[in-house]
C-alpha positions in Angstrom: 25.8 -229.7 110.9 26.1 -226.9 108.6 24.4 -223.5 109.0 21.9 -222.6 106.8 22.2 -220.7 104.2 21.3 -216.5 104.2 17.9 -215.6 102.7 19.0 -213.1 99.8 16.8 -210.1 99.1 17.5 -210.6 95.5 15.8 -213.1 94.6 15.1 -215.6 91.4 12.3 -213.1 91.0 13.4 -209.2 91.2 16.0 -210.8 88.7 13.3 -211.7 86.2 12.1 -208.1 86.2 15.3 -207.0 84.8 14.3 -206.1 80.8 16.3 -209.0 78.7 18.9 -208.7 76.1 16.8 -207.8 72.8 18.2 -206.1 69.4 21.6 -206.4 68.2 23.7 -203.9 69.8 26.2 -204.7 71.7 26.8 -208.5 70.3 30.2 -209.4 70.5 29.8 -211.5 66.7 31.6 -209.4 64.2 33.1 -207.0 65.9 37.0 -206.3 64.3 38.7 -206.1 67.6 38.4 -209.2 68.9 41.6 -211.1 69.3 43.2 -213.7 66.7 43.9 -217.4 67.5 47.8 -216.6 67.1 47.1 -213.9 70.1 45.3 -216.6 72.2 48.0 -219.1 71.5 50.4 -216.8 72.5 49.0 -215.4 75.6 48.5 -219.3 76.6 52.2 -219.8 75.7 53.0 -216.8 78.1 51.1 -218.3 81.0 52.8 -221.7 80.6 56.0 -220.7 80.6 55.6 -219.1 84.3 54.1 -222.2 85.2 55.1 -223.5 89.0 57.9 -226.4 88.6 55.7 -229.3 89.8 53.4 -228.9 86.6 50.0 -228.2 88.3 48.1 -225.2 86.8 45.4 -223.7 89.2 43.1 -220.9 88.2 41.8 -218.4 91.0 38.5 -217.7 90.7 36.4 -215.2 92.4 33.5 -214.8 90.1 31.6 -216.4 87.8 34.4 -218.7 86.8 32.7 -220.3 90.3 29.2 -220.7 88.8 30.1 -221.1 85.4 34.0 -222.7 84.4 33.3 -223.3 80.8 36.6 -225.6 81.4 37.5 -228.9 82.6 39.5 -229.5 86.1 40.2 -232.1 88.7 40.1 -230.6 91.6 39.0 -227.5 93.3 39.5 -225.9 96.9 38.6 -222.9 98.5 41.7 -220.1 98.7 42.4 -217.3 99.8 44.5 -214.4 98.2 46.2 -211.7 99.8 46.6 -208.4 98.4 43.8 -208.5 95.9 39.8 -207.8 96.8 36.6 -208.3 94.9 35.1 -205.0 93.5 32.5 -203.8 90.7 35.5 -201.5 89.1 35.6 -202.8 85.3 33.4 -200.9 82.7 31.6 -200.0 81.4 30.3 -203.2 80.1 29.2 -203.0 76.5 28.9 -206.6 75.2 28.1 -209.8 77.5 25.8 -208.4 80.4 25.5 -204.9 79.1 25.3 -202.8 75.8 26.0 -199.0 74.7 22.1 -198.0 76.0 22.8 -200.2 79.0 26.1 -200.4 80.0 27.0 -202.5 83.1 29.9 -203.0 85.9 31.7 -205.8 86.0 33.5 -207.7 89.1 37.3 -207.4 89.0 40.1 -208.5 91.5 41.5 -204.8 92.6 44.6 -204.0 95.0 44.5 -204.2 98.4 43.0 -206.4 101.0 42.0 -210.0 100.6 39.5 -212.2 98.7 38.5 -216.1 99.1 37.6 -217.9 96.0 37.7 -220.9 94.6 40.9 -222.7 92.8 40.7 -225.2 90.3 42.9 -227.6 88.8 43.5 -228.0 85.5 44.0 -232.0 83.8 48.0 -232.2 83.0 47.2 -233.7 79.8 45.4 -230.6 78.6 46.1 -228.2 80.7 47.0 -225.9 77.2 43.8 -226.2 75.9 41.9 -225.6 78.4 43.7 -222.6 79.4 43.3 -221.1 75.7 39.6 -221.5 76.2 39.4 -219.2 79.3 41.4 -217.0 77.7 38.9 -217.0 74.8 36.5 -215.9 77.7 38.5 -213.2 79.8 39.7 -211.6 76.8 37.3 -211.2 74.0 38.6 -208.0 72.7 42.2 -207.1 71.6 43.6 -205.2 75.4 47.3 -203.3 75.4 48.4 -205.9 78.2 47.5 -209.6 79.4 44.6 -209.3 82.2 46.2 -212.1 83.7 49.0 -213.0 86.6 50.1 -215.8 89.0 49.3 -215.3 92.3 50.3 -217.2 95.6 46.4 -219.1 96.9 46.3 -220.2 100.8 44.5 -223.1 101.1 43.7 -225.9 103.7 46.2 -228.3 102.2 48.9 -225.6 101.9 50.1 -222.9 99.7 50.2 -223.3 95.7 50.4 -220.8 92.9 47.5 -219.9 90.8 46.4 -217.7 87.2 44.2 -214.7 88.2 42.4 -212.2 86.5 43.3 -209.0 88.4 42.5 -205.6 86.6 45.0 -202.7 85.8 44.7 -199.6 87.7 46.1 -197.8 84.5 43.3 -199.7 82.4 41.0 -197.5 80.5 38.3 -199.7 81.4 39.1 -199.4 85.3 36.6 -197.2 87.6 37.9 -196.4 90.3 35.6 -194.3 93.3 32.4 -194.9 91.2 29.9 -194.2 94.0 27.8 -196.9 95.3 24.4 -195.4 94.3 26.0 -195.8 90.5 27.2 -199.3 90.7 23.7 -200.3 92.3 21.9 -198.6 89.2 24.3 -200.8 87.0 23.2 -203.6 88.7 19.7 -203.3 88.4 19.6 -202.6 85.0 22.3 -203.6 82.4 21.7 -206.9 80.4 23.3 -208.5 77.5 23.4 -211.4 75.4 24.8 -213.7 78.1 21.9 -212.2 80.6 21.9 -210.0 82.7 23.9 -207.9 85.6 21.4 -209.0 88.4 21.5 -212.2 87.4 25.2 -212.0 87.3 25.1 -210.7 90.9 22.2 -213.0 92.2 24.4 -216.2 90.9 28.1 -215.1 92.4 26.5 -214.1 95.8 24.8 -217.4 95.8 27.5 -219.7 95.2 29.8 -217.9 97.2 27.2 -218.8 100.0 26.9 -222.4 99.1 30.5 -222.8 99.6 30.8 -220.7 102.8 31.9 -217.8 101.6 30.3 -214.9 103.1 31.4 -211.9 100.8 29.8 -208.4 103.3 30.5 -206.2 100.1 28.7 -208.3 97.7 26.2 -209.3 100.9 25.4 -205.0 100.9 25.1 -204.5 97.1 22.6 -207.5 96.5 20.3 -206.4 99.4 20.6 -202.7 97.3 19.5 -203.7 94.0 16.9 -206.5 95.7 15.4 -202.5 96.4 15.6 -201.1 93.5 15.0 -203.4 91.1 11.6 -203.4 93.4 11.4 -200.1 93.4 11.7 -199.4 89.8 15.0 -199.2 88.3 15.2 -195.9 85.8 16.8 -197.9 82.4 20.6 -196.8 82.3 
């Protein structure tokens, strides 16, 4: 019989108290740095070309590629990775779930430890263009390097390889030692077009739950900005 699930202290609720998106800074539409279709076709290209020799191609997620793919696959599994962690270390977020006046933190695979996840599958027949379109996702803007790697996923049915979105300790947008009082304040108050940071956290935490995963470091930061979104957030 499975366990029932935790009772977050963020709930549907606090989220909903979070001020929404409104006015037009920090839309992603029009700005002249986003990538071309010849760099997306070429960092797919890239990808493929590393691809394992029995043809399968997994992607690692560990975030809201859980909740929200945006791609077609076949088959998914929980993993584990070794070596990489979650962590709130990639900002400041001016466009999806944040803007210039309220800038948020987003989740990033870091060095060290270990992090469960999810892997999915890809279809064979196209696996290409499926992988150009979560390309399209994790890289909106024009970066010096591909935010991307293959990565070795333990899994109940054995060992495979997988693409992963780790971030890059020499990244600008990389911030590292970022107290935990600042990444709670983030939390509670940055929104963007695609919604906002809460509601970011609320639905990772949750889904991570549904499938067993009990992340303690996302577990901690929820309960934190349940409080202060309920205390009153200050705005940025």
């Amino acid at each position: 019989m499975p366990k029932p699930r935790r009772r977050m202290s963020l709930t549907p609720e606090l989220v909903a108290r979070v001020p929404p998106f409104s006015g037009e800074s920090g839309r992603l539409a029009g700005r002249s740095d986003r990538p071309t279709d010849a760099d997306y076709d070429l960092a797919t290209a890239s990808l493929l070309a590393d691809a394992p020799a029995d043809g399968d191609i997994w992607i690692f997620a560990y975030g809201s590629l859980i909740w929200n793919p945006e791609f077609d696959f076949v088959e998914e599994r929980l993993g584990t990775v070794a070596g990489w962690h979650r962590s709130f270390c990639l900002g400041w977020v001016r466009i999806y779930r944040g803007t210039p006046e309220r800038p948020g933190i987003m989740l990033a695979l870091d060095r060290g430890g270990s992090c469960r996840g999810v892997v999915f599958r890809l279809p064979a027949d196209t696996a290409a263009e499926n992988l150009n379109r979560i390309m399209r996702r994790e890289m909106p803007i024009k970066r010096p390097t591909l935010p991307t790697r293959w990565v070795t996923v333990r899994t109940d049915q054995g060992a495979l390889r997988a693409i992963a979105f780790p971030i890059s300790r020499k990244s600008e947008a990389y911030l590292p030692g970022l107290s935990e009082d600042a990444v709670v304040n983030a939390l509670a108050t940055a929104a963007g077009e695609r919604g906002s940071m809460a509601e970011y956290l609320h639905s990772t935490v949750s889904h991570l739950e549904d499938r067993g995963i009990h992340d303690s470091y996302l577990w901690r930061l929820q309960d934190l900005v349940a409080k202060r979104i309920a205390a009153g957030a200050p705005a940025g």
